[in-house]
C-alpha positions in Angstrom: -111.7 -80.0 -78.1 -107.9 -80.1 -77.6 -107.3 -78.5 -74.2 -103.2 -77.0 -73.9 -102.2 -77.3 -70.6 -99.0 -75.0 -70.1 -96.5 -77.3 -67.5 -94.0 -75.2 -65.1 -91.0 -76.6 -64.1 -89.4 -74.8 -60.9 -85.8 -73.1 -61.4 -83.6 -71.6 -59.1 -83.9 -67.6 -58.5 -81.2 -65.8 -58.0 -81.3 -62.4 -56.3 -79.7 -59.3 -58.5 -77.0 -57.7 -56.2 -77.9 -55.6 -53.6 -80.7 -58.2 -52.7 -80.7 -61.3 -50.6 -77.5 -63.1 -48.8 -74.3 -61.4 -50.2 -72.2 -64.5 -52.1 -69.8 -66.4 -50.2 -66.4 -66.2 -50.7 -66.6 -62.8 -51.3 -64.6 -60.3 -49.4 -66.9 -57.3 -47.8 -65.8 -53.6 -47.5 -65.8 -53.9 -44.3 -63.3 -56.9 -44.3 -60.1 -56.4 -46.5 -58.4 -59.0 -47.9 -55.5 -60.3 -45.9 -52.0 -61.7 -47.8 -51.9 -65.6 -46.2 -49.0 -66.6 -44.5 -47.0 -68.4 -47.0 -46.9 -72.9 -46.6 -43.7 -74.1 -44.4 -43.3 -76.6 -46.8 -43.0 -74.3 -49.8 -39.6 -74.0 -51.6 -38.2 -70.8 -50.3 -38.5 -72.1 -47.1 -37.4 -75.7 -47.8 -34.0 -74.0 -49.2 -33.6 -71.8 -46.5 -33.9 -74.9 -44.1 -31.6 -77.2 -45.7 -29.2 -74.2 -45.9 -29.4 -74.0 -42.1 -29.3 -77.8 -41.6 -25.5 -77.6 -43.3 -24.6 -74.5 -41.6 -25.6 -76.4 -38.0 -23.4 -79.3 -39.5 -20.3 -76.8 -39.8 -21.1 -75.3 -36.5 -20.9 -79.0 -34.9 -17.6 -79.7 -36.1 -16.1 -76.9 -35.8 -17.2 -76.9 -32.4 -15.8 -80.6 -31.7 -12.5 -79.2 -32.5 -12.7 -76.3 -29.8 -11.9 -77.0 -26.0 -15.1 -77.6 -24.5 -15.9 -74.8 -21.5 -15.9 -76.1 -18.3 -19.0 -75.2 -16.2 -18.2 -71.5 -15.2 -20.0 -68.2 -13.6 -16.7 -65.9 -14.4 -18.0 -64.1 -17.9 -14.7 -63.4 -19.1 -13.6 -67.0 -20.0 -17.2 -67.7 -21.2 -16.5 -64.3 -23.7 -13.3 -65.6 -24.9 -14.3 -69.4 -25.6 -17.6 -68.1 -27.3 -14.9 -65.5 -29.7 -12.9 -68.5 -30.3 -15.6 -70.8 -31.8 -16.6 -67.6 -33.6 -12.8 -66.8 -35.0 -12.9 -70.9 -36.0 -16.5 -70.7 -38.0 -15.3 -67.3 -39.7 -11.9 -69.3 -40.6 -14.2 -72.1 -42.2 -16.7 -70.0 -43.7 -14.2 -67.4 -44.7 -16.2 -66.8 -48.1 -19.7 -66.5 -46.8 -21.8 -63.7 -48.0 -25.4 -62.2 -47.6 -27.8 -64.3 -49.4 -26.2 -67.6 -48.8 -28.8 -68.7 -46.7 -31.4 -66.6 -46.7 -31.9 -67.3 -50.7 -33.8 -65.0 -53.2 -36.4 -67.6 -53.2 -36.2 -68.1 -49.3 -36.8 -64.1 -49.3 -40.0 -64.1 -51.3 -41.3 -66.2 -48.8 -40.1 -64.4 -45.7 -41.5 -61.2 -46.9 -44.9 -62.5 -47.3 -44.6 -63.9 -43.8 -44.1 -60.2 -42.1 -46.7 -58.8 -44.6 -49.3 -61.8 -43.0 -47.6 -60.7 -39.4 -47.8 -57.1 -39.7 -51.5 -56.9 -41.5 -54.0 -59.5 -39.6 -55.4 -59.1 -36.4 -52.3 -59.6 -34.4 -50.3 -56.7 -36.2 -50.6 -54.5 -32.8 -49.4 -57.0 -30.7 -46.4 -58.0 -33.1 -45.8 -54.4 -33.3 -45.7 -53.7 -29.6 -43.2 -56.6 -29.6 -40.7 -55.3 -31.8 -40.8 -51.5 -30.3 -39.8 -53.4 -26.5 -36.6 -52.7 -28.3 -34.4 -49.7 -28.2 -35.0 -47.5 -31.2 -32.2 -48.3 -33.4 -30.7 -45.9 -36.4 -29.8 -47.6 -39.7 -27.4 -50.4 -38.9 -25.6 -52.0 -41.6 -25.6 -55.9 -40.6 -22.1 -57.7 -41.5 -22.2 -61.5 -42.4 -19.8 -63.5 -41.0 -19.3 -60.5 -38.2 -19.2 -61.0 -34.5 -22.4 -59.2 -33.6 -21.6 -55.7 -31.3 -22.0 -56.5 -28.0 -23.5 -52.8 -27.9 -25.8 -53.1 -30.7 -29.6 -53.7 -29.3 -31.8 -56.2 -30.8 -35.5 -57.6 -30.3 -36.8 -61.0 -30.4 -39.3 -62.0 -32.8 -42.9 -62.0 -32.0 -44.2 -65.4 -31.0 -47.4 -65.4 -33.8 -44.4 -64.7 -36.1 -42.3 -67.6 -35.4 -45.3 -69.9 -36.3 -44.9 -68.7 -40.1 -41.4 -69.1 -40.2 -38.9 -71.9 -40.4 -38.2 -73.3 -36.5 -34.8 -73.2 -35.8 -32.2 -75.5 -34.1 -30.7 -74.5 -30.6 -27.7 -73.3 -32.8 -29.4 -70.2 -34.5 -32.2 -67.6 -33.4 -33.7 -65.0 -35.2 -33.7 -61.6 -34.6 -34.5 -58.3 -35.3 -32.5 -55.5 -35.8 -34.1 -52.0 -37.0 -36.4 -53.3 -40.1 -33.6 -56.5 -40.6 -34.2 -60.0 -39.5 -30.8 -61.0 -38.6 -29.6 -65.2 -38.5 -27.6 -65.4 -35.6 -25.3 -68.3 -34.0 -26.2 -67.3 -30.7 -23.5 -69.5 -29.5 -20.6 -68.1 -31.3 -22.2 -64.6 -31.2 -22.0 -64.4 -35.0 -24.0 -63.4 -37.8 -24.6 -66.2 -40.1 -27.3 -64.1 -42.7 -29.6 -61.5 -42.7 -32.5 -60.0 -44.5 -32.3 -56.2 -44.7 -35.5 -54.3 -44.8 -38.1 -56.9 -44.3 -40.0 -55.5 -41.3 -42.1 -52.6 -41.8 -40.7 -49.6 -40.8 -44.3 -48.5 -39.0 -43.4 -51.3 -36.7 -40.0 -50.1 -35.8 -40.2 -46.1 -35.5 -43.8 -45.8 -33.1 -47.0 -45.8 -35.7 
């Protein structure tokens, strides 16, 4: 008599949804999916930096050709040596516009950088930052401007500055009303600017 023996092999079960371990990978409704902070080494940001990189090589030279300051505490000839570097880098720059350095592709990845700031767990601190400054009305940012003595601004949040391009000792960024603003903080002038990048709940107290 011919006996069939039935042979099993084991698979792996998976549980249906709703059972078991959720998946991994898988974003819960309790945790939203965040936009990453876009790579320092992507193009946008590449551009922007070289763009800076010749700007600071203008700034340099121009610079060589202006009387150097002599170490001062009277403000007045500190004012007029920093407006006549800033007269000299207008005169060499004389066609500059807005977009020049801070590039379409340059703003693609800017933007992405305050939607990472201003979404992730350190959106209330970055907030908080920017509101230390004085609420500001709609200003229209110049290129190639001296920037108003009167005009407020805020520094950028430090988790910020880690997703953005580092700057040399020439340049700083800064914020003015939902505008990050490229500034030659020793010439007082503004070099570019990117209007309406910061999220106006950061600036106006939500």
């Amino acid at each position: 008599m011919l006996i069939a023996v039935a042979i099993f092999r084991t698979v792996p079960i998976y549980a249906s949804v709703g059972q078991g371990s959720p998946p991994q990978n898988l974003p819960t409704q309790n945790q939203p999916a965040q936009n990453p902070p876009p790579d320092l080494k992507s193009p946008g940001f590449q551009e922007f930096s070289d763009r800076v990189q010749k700007y600071v090589q203008l700034h340099k030279s121009v610079e060589a050709a202006v009387p150097k300051l002599k170490a001062t505490n009277e403000p007045e000839l500190i004012v007029a040596h920093q407006k006549i570097l800033a007269r000299k880098i207008k005169a060499a720059r004389a066609h500059a516009k807005g977009g020049d350095i801070f590039t379409s592709a340059a703003k693609g990845d800017f933007l992405k950088a305050m939607s990472s700031e201003f979404q992730g767990p350190q959106a209330p601190h970055a907030k908080a930052t920017i509101k230390q400054g004085a609420p500001l009305k709609r200003v229209r940012m110049h290129v190639n401007e001296i920037y108003p003595e009167s005009l407020p601004y805020t520094s950028v949040p430090p988790t910020m500055l880690q997703k953005i391009p580092k700057l040399p000792d020439e340049l700083a960024y800064r914020v003015v009303s939902s505008d990050l603003v490229l500034l030659d903080v020793k010439a007082n002038l503004v070099v570019d600017y990117l209007p309406g990048v910061i999220p106006v709940e950061a600036t106006n107290g939500q």
